[in-house]
ZAMINU-447093 format. One record per residue (C-alpha): residue number from 1; x, y, z negated. Coordinates in Angstrom, 3 decimals, always signed. Example, Ala and Ser with C-alpha at 12.3 -4.5 7.8 and 13.67 -1.06 7.14 Angstrom:
2
 num       xx       yy       zz
   1  +12.300   -4.500   -7.800
   2  +13.670   -1.060   -7.140
This chain:
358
 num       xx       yy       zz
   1  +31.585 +230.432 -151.257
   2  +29.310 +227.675 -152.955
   3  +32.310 +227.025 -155.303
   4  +32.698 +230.544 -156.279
   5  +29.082 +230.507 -157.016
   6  +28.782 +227.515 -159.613
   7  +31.708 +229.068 -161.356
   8  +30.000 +231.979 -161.904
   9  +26.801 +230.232 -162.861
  10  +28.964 +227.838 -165.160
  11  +30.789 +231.262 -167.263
  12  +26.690 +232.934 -167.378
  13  +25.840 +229.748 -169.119
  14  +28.314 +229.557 -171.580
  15  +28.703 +233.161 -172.820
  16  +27.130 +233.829 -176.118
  17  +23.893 +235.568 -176.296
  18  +23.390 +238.785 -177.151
  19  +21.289 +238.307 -180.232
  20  +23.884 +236.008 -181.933
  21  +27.149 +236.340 -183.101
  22  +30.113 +234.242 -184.198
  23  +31.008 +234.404 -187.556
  24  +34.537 +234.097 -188.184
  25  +35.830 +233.333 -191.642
  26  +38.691 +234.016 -193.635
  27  +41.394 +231.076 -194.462
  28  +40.675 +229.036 -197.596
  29  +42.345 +230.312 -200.437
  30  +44.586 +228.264 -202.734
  31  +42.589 +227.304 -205.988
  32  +45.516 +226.904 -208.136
  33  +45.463 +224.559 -210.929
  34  +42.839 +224.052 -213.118
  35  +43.331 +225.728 -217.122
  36  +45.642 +223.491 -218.673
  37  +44.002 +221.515 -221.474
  38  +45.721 +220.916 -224.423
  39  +45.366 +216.586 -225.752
  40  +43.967 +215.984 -229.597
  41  +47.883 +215.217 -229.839
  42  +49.780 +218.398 -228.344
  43  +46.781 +220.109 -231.210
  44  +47.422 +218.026 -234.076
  45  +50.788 +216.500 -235.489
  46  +48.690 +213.814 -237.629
  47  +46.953 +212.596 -234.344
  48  +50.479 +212.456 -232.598
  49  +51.977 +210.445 -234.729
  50  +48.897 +207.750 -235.228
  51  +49.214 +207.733 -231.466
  52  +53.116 +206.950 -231.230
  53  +52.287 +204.337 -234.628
  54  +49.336 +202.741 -231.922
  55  +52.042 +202.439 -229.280
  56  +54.980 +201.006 -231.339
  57  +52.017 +198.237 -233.003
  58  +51.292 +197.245 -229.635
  59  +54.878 +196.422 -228.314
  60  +55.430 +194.904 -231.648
  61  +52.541 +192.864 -231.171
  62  +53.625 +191.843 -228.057
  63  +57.165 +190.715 -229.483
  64  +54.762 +188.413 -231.974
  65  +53.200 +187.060 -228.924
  66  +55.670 +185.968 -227.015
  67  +57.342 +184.465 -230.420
  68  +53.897 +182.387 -231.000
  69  +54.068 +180.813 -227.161
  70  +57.415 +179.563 -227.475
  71  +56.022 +178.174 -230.805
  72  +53.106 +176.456 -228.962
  73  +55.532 +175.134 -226.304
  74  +57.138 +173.034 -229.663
  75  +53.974 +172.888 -231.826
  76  +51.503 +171.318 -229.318
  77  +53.369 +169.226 -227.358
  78  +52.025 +167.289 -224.359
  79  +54.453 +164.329 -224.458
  80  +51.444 +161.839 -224.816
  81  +49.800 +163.003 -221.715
  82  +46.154 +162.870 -223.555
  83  +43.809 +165.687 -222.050
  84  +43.833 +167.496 -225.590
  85  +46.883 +167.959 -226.158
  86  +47.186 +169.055 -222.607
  87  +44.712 +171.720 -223.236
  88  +45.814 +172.857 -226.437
  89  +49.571 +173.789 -224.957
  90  +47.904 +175.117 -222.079
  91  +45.766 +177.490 -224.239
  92  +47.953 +178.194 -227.166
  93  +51.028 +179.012 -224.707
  94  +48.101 +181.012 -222.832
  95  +46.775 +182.964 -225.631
  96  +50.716 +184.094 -226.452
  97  +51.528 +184.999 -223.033
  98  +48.540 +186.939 -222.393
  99  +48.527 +188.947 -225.622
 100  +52.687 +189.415 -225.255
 101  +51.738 +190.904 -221.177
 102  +48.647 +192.950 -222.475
 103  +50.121 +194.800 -225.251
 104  +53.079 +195.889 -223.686
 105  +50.228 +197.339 -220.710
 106  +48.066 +199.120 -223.203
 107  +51.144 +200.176 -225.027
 108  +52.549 +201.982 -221.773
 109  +49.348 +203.401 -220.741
 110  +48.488 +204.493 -224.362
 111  +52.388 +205.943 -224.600
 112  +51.845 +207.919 -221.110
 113  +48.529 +209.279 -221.812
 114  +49.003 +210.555 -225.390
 115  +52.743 +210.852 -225.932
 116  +54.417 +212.004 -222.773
 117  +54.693 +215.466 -221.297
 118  +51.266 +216.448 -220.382
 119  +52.203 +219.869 -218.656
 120  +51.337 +220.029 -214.899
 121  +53.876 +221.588 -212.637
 122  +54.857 +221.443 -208.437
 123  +57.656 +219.768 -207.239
 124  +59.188 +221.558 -204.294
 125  +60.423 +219.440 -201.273
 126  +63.880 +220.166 -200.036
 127  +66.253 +218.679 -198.113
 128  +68.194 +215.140 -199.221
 129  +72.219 +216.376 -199.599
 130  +74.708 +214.863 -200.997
 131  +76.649 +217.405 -202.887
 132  +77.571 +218.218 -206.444
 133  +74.572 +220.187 -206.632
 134  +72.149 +217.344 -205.337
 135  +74.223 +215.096 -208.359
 136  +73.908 +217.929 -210.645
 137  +69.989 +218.249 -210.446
 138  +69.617 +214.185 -210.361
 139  +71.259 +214.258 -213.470
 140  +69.090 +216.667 -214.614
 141  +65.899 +214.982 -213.656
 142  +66.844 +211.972 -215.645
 143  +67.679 +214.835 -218.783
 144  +63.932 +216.437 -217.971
 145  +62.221 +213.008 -217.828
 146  +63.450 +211.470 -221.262
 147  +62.706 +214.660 -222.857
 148  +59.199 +214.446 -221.589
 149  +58.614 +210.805 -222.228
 150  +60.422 +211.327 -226.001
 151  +62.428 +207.817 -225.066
 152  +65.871 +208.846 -226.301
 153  +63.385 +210.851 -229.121
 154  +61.005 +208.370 -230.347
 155  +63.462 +205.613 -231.836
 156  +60.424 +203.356 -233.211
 157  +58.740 +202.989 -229.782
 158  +61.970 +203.066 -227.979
 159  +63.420 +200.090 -229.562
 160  +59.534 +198.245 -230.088
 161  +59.523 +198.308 -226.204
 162  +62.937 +196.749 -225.497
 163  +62.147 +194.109 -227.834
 164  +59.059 +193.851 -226.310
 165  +59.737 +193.192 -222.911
 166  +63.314 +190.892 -223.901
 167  +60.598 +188.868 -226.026
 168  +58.187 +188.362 -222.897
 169  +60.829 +186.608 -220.702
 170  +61.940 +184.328 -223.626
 171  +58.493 +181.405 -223.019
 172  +59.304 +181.593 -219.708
 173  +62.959 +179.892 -220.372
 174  +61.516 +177.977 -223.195
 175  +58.967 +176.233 -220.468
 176  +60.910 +176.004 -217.209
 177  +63.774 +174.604 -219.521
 178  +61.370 +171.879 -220.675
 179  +60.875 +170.840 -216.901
 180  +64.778 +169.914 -216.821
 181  +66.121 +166.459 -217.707
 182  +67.934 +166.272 -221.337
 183  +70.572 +164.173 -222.142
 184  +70.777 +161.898 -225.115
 185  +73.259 +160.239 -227.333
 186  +72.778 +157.072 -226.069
 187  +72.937 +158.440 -222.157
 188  +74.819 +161.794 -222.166
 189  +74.616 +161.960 -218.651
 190  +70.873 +161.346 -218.790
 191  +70.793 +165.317 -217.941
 192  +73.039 +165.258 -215.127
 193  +71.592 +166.154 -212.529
 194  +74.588 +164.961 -209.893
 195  +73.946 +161.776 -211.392
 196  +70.126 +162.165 -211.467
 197  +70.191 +162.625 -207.586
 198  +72.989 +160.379 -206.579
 199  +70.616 +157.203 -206.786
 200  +67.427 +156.596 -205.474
 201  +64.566 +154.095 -205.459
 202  +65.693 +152.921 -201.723
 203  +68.242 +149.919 -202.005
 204  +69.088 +147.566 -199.195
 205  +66.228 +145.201 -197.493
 206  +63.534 +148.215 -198.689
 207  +60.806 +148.525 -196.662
 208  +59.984 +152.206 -195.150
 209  +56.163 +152.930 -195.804
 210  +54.155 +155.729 -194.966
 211  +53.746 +158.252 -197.453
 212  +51.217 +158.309 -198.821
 213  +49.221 +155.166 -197.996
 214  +51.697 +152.700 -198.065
 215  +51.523 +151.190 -194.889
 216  +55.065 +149.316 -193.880
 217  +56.054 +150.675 -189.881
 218  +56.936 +148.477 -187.433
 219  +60.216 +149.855 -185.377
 220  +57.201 +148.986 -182.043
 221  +54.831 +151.272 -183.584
 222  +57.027 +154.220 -184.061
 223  +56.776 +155.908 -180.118
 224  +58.910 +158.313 -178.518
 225  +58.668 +161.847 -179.785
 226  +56.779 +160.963 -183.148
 227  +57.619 +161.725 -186.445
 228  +56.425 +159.872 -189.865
 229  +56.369 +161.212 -193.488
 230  +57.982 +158.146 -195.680
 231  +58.297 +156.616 -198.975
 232  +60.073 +153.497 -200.212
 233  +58.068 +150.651 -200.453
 234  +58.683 +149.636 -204.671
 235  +57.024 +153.357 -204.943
 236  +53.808 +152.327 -205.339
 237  +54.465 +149.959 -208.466
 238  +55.260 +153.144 -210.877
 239  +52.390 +154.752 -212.169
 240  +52.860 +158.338 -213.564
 241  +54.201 +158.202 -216.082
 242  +56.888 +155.652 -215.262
 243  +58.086 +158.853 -213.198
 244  +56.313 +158.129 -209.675
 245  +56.326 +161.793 -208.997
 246  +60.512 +162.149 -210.025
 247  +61.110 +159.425 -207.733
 248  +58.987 +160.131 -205.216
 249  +60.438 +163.618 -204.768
 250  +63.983 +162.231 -204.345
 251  +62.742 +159.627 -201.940
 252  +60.784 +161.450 -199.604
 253  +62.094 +160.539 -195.766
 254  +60.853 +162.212 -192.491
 255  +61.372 +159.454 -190.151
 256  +61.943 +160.234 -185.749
 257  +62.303 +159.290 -182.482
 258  +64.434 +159.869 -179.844
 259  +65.985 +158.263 -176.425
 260  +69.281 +156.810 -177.958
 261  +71.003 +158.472 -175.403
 262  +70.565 +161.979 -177.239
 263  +71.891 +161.287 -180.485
 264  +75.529 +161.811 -181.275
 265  +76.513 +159.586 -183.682
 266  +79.809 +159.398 -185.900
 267  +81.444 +155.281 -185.122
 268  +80.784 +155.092 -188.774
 269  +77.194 +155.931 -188.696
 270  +76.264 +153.915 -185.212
 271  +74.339 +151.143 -187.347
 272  +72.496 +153.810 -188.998
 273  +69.458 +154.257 -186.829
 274  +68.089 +151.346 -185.110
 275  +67.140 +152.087 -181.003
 276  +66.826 +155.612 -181.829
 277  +64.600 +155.680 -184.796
 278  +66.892 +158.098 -187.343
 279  +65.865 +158.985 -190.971
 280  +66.517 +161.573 -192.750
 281  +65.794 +163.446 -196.596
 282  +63.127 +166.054 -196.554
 283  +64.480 +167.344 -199.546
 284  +66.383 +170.889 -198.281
 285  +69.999 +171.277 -198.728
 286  +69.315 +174.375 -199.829
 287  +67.407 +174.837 -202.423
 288  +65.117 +171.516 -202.532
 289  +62.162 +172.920 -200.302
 290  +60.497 +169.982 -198.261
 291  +61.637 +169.957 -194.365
 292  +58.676 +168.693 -192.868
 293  +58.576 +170.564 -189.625
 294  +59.867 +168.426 -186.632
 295  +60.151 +170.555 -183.674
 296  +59.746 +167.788 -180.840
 297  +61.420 +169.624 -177.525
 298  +64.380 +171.040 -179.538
 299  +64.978 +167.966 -182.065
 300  +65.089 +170.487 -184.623
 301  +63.734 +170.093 -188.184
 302  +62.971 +173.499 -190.222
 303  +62.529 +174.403 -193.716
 304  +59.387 +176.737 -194.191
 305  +60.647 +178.000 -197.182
 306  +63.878 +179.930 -196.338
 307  +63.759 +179.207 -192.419
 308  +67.413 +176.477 -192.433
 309  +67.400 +174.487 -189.516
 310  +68.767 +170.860 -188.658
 311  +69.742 +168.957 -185.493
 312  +68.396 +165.893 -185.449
 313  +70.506 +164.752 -182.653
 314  +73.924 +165.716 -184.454
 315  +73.501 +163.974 -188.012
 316  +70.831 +166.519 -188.869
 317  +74.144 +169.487 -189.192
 318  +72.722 +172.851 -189.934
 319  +72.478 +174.809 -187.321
 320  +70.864 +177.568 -188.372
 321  +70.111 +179.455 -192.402
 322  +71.478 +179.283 -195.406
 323  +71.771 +175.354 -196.022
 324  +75.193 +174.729 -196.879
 325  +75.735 +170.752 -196.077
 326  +73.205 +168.366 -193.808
 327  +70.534 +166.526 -194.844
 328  +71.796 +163.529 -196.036
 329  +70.573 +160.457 -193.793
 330  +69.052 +157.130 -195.283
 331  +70.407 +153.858 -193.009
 332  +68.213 +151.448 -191.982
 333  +67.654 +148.447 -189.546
 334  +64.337 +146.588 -189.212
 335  +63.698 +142.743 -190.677
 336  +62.854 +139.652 -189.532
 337  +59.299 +140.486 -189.282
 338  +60.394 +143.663 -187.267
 339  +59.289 +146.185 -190.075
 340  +61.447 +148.919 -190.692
 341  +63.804 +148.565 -193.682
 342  +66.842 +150.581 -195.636
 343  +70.221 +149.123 -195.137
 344  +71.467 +150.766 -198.354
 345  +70.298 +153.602 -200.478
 346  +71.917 +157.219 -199.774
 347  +75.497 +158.045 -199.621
 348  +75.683 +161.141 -201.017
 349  +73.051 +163.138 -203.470
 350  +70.108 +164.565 -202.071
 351  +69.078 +168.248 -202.679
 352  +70.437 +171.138 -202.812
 353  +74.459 +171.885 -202.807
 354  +74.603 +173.202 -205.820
 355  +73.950 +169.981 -207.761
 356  +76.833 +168.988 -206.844
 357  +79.033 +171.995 -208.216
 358  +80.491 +171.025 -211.211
């Protein structure tokens, strides 16, 4: 009865009282769209066609940019190394790059604003099918959408903005082609790059140092389970510009060890690693990323870029990725002195598989 009581009091407390009431309105109405407002170039045909000569001057402007950095690249060369000329290619290649990008933005934006269909309509969802009808009304679109952007209509800008954006890509060549080894008369395989990557600066007796100090390893120092990042020891006599950076990126070597026991070794490869210590190039197989990442439970070394893996145990074989060969391993043995030393330089060219596609 006490239950049936607060119920009651509960529904006398929340009914309305009699002096106010509950207004109750009507569902918002659809605006529409606003007037349509007519541009300064749907109203005048002078205005319309500065706008489209605006447009067209801009892509051609960026066709003249991207002309002027690849004439940088050659005209302010940085061969000498002197901070100058270094920051005259950097800002003359700069300036062309920058004004070839911007113009072909402002010439877009400028084209879609004042150009292109300016008429507001409603696009009506419907269901995706994949009948004539659906292929009909695609084709149709595409029809609808060069007649409102005037492509196939308005030859000058058209043909400006393929030129345009061919033009921007060409520095880009022009630069990462200077980054690749040419050959000369005297060496025509001087551009090789099987050749290039066939030899490096290790050679039999060199020591293995730590990279990037320098520091020769003694086989006793390097423990169970560790891993070192190393260079050849003659690395530290070229400066940069006797190519310490070329070399060194050949060279590189991560450096392990394991319990002798685990590693399966070819009979032509037993002398290879000395009580377990193994060596290896960090340079990926794959496409020349570093493989720095020594996973010490599973023996595995990874690649960060593109996620190939390696068994250290099994002649560092891919095992997992799109690597295509393993990671070519660097022999060694350890002196008189018991520091850590290269038998012989690689036996086959480090990097990726494709340098050696002919």
């Amino acid at each position: 009865m006490a239950h049936d009581d607060d119920s009651q009091a509960l529904d006398r407390a929340y009914q309305p009282s009699p002096g106010l009431g509950v207004a109750v309105s009507d569902p918002v109405q659809n605006p529409g769209l606003p007037p349509h407002r007519e541009r300064i170039t749907d109203q005048d045909p002078k205005a319309e066609k500065r706008a489209a000569r605006t447009v067209y001057t801009l892509f051609y402007l960026s066709l003249a940019g991207s002309i002027w950095a690849v004439a940088a690249y050659m005209l302010f060369p940085i061969e000498d190394g002197s901070l100058a000329s270094i920051r005259n290619n950097n800002l003359f290649i700069g300036l062309g790059i920058a004004l070839a990008l911007l113009s072909i933005g402002i010439g877009a934006i400028h084209w879609s604003k004042a150009l292109m269909s300016d008429k507001e309509h409603i696009e009506h969802r419907h269901p995706t099918r994949g009948k004539d009808a659906t292929r009909e009304a695609a084709i149709q679109a595409f029809a609808e959408a060069n007649e409102e952007s005037g492509f196939g209509r308005r030859t000058m800008i058209r043909n400006s903005l393929i030129a345009a954006v061919v033009a921007s890509i060409v520095p880009g060549v022009a630069l990462f082609r200077g980054l690749a080894p040419h050959s000369t008369p005297d060496d025509p395989t001087a551009g090789d790059p099987v050749v290039l990557l066939k030899q490096t600066m290790w050679d039999k007796g060199q020591r293995l140092v730590r990279d990037p100090d320098g520091t020769p390893i003694r086989a006793a120092d390097v423990t169970l389970g560790s891993a070192f990042h190393v260079i050849p020891e003659d690395l530290a006599t070229l400066s940069h510009h006797d190519g310490y950076l070329e070399e060194k990126a050949k060279a590189i070597v991560l450096m392990m060890r394991l319990r002798p026991e685990q590693l399966i070794e070819s009979e032509e490869r037993k002398d290879w690693s000395y009580d377990g210590i193994v060596a290896y190039s960090k340079v990926c197989t794959h496409v020349g990323c570093p493989v720095a990442l020594y996973e010490q439970q599973t023996h595995h070394l990874l690649c960060p870029c593109h996620q190939s893996q390696f068994d250290v145990t099994d002649h560092a074989k891919v095992i997992f990725g799109p690597a295509a060969r393993p990671l070519p391993q660097l022999p060694i043995t350890v002196d008189d002195e018991g520091y850590l030393v290269a038998r012989s330089d690689f036996e086959e060219p480090v990097g990726p598989s494709f340098w050696e596609r002919h």
